[in-house]
C-alpha positions in Angstrom: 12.6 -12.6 -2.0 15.8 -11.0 -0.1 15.7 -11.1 3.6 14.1 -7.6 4.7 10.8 -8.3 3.1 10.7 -12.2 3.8 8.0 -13.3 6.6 10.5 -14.1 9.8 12.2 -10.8 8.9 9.0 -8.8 9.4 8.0 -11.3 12.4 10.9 -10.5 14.3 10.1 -6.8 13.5 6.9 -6.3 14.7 7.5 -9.0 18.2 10.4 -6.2 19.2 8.3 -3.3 19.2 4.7 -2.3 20.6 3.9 0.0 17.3 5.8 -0.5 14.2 4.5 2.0 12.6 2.7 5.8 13.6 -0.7 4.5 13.4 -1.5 7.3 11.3 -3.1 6.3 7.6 -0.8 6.7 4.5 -0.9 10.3 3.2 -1.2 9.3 -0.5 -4.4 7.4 0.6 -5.7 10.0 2.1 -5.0 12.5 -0.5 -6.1 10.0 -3.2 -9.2 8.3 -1.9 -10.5 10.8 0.1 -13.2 11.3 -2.6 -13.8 8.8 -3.5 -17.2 6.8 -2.9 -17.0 4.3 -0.7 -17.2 0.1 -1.9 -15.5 -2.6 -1.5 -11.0 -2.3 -1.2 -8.0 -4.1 -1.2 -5.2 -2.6 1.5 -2.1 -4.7 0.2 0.4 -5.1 2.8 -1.5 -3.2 5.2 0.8 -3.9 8.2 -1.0 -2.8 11.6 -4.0 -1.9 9.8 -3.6 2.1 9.9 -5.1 2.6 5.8 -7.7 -0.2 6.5 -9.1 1.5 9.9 -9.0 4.7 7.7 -10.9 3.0 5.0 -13.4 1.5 7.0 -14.2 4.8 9.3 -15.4 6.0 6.0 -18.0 3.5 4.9 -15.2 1.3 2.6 -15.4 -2.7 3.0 -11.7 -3.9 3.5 -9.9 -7.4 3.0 -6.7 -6.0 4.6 -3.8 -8.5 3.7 -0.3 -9.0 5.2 1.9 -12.1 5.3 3.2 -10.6 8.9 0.7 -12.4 11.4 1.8 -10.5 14.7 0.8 -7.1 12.3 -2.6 -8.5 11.1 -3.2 -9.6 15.7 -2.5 -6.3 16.7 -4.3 -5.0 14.4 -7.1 -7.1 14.8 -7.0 -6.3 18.6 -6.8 -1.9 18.2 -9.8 -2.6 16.1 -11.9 -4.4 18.5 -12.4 -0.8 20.7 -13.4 1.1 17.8 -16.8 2.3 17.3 -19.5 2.7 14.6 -18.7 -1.1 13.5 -15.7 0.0 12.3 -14.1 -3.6 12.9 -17.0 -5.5 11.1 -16.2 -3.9 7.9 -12.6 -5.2 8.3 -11.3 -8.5 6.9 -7.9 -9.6 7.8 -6.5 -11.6 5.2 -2.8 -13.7 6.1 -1.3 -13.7 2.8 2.0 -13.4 1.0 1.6 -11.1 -1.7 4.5 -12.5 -4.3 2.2 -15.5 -4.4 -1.4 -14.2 -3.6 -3.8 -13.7 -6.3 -7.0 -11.9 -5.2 -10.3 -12.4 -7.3 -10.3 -10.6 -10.5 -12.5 -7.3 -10.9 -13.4 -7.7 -7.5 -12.7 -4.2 -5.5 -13.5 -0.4 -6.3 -10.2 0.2 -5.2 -6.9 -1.3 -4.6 -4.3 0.1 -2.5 -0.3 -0.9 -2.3 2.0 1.6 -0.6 5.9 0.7 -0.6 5.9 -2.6 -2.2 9.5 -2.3 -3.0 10.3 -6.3 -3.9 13.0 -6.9 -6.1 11.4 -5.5 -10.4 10.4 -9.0 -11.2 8.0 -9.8 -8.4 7.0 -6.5 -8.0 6.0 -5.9 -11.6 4.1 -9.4 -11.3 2.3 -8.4 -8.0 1.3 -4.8 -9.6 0.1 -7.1 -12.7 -2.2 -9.1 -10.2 -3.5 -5.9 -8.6 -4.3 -4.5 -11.2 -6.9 -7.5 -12.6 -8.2 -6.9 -9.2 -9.9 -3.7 -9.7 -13.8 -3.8 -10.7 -15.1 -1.9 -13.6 -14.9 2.1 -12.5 -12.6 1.4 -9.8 -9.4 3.0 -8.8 -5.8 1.5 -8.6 -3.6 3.7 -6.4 0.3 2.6 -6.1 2.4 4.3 -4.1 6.3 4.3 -3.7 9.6 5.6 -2.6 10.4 7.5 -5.7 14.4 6.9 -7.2 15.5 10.5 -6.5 15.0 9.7 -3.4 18.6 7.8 -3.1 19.8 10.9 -3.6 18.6 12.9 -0.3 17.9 10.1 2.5 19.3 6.7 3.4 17.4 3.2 2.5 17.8 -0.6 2.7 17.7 -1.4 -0.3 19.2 -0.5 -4.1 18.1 1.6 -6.8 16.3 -2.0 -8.8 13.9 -1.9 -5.9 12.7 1.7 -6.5 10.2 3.0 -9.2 8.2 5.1 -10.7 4.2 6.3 -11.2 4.9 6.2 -15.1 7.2 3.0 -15.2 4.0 1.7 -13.3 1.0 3.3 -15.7 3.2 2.4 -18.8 2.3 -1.5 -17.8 -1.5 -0.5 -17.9 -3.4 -1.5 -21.2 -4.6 2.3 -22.5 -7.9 1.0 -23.8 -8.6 -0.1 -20.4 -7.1 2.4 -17.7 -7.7 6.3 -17.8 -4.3 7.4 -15.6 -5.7 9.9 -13.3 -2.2 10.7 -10.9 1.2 10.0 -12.3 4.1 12.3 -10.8 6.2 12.2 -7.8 5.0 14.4 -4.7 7.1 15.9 -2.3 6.9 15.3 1.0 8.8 16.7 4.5 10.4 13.4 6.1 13.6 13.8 8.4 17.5 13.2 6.9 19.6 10.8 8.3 21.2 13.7 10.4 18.0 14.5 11.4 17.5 17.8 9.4 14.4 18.1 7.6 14.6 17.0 4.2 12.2 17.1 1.0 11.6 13.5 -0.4 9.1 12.1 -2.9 6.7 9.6 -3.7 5.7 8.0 -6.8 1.9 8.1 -6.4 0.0 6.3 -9.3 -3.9 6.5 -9.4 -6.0 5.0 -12.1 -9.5 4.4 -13.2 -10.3 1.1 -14.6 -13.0 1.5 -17.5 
């Protein structure tokens, strides 16, 4: 794995800041699994815990995994002042994901937003997400889409991006209905700090 997405790069990330990120719950997930009904889900790489706090409020049963520990603490500790047992129905996971294989058909829904590894991994992680997801569950990937590279800055090359039908093209027809497979635009600020339009590739299947 290159250097921004190995463990002591995200370490060092999260020690030099109070909040990595706005604490706010992935918009995709929000727009995708809003109605949906509540079970058992997977938040893959869920970093300070913003999707699995969202998923949780709502009735969901979470394994929340990360391979960053100082994201999966503070997490941890925001969730401990929460009401309505919000926190019990939380289980923080310390994983890497290139080489962690959760149980298969186990969840009603698996989430991964931004999991941009190098094609390889990332196609082998999506495979191993994928087996995850219980009979009538729902896989939502999302991601920076390529056009992006166009409009706003990243750290990485064009390899790492994707699509939502590069993604459902790797999904076995007789066993997936695709529900979501386009790229949604989205208002995010330019490097110059103008208002831009960017997109994400937002997958969501059903798993028969």
């Amino acid at each position: 794995m290159s250097e921004e997405f190995d463990q002591r790069y995200w370490e060092d990330r999260y020690r030099g800041r109070t909040a990595v990120w706005s604490g706010r719950p992935n918009a995709q997930l929000v727009a995708e699994a809003g109605d949906l009904t509540p079970g058992t889900a997977l938040d893959a790489g869920c970093g300070e815990g913003a999707d699995a706090v969202w998923l949780a409020a709502r009735g969901w049963r979470v394994t929340a995994v990360d391979f960053a520990i100082t994201a999966l603490s503070r997490a941890r500790e925001h969730t401990e002042n929460l009401v309505d047992g919000i926190a019990d129905r939380i289980d923080w996971v310390p994983a890497d994901l290139t080489d962690w294989t959760p149980a298969t058909e186990r969840f009603d829904l698996v989430s991964a937003h931004y999991m941009h590894f190098p094609a390889a991994p990332r196609e082998a992680l999506f495979r191993r997400l994928a087996a995850a997801v219980a009979p009538g569950g729902t896989l939502l990937i999302v991601g920076h889409h390529p056009s992006d590279l166009q409009t706003i800055q990243r750290p990485f090359g064009s390899e790492r991006f994707f699509t939502a039908e590069e993604v459902a093209a790797d999904l076995d027809p007789d066993r997936w209905d695709v529900v979501v497979a386009e790229a949604r635009p989205r208002p995010a600020t330019g490097d110059d700090g103008q208002e831009v339009t960017i997109h994400d590739a937002v997958l969501r299947a059903r798993r028969r």
